[in-house]
ROTOR-241133 format. One record per residue: residue in three letters; x, y, z of N, C-alpha, C, O in turn. Coordinates in steps of 0.05 Angstrom, whole numbers, plus 5000, padded with zeros to 4 digits. Atoms other than C-alpha are relative to their C-alpha. Last residue first. Layout:
% ROTOR-241133
alaXYZXYZXYZXYZ;...
//
This chain:
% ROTOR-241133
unk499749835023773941130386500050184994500450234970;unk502649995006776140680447501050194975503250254968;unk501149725026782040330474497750034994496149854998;unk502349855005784539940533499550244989499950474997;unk500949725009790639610525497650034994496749934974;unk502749995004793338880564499650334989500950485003;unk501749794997800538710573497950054988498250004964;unk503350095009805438190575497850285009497850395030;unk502549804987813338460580497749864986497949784963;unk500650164978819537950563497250125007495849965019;unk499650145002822838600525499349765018500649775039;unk498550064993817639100519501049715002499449535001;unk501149994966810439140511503150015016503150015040;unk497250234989812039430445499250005020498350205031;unk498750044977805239650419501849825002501949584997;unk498250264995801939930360501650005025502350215035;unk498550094971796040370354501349734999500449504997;unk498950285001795440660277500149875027502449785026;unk498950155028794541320241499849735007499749564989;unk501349855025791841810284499749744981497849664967;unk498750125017792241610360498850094976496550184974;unk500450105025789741980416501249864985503349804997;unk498749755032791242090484500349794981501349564982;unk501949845009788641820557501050104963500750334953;unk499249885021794741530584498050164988498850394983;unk501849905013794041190649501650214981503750334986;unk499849745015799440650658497250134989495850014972;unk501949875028797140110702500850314990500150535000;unk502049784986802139670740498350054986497849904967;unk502150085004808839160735497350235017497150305040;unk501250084967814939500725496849915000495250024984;unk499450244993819339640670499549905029500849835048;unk497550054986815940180648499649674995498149514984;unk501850344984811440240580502450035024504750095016;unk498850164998812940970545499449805022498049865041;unk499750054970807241370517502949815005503549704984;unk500849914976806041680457500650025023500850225037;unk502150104964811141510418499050125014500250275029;unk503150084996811541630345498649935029496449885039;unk502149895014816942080330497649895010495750035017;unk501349834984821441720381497350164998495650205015;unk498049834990821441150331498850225016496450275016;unk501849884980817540460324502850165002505050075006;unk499550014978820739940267499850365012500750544998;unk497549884999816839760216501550065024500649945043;unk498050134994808939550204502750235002502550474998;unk500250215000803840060193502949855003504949995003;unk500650145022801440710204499549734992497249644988;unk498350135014804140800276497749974966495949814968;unk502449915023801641200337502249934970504450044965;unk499349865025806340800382497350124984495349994979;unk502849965014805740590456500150194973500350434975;unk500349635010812940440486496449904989495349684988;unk501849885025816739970515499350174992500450394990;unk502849845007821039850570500050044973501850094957;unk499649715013826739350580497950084995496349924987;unk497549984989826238750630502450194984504850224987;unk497250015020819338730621502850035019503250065043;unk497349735001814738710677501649894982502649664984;unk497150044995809338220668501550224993501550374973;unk501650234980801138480677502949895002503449885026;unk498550215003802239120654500649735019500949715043;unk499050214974796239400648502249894990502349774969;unk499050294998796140000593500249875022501549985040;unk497550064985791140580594500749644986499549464975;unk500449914971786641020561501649835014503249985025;unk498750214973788440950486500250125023501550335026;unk498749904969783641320439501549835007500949604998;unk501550054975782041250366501350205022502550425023;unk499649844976785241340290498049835024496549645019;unk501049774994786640740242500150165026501550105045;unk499749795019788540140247499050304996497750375015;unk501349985020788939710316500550154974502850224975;unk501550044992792839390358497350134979495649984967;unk501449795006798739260316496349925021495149705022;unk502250095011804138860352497950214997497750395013;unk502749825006810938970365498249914979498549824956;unk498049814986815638480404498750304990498450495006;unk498249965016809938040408501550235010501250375030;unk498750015001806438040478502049894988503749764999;unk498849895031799938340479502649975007503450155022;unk498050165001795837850529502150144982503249994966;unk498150174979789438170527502549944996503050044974;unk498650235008785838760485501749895009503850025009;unk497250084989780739120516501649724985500949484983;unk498250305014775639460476502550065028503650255039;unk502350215008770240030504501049704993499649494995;unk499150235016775540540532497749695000497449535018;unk498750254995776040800603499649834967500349594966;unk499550185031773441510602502149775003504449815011;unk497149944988769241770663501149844969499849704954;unk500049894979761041750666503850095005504750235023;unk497950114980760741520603501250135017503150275010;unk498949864976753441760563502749825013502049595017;unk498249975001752441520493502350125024504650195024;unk499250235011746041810498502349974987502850124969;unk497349935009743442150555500449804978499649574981;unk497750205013736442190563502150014994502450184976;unk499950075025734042810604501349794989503749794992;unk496749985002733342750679499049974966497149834958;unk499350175022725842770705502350164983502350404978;unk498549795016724543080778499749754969498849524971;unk497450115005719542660818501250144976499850184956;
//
């Protein structure tokens, strides 16, 4: 029987270790610091789109910082891409949504 070397830390595909539920202030900080964000669920459709911000800290969210933009439709945004400073999220106006991140 062959023998496979230990992997460690192995993830067969990248999905992000934390999920955080229900995110629906108008923006809310998910975490501090740098990471990953792999996707958003949007579980209610806004009725204006959002956005996914690499953000410092509080204020209000400009082009500069958006990674991604949230539709106005209910689904899963894959995104894959980093953050430096900050992940904050408008889920949009009316919008509930879930983000899976890692480090």
């Amino acid at each position: 029987m062959p023998t496979y070397p230990q992997q460690s830390g192995f993830r067969p595909g990248p999905g992000g270790y934390k999920v955080v539920f229900n995110v629906s202030a108008a923006t809310q900080v998910i975490q501090s610091g740098s990471g990953t964000v792999f996707r958003v669920y949007v579980n209610t459709a806004p009725t204006a789109a959002g956005g996914v911000y690499d953000m410092a800290n509080g204020g209000t969210p400009s082009a500069a910082n958006l990674i991604c933009a949230i539709p106005a439709a209910a689904g899963i945004v894959e995104i894959i891409a980093p953050y430096y400073s900050g992940l904050y999220i408008n889920p949009g106006s009316g919008g509930n949504v879930a983000v899976s991140i890692g480090t």
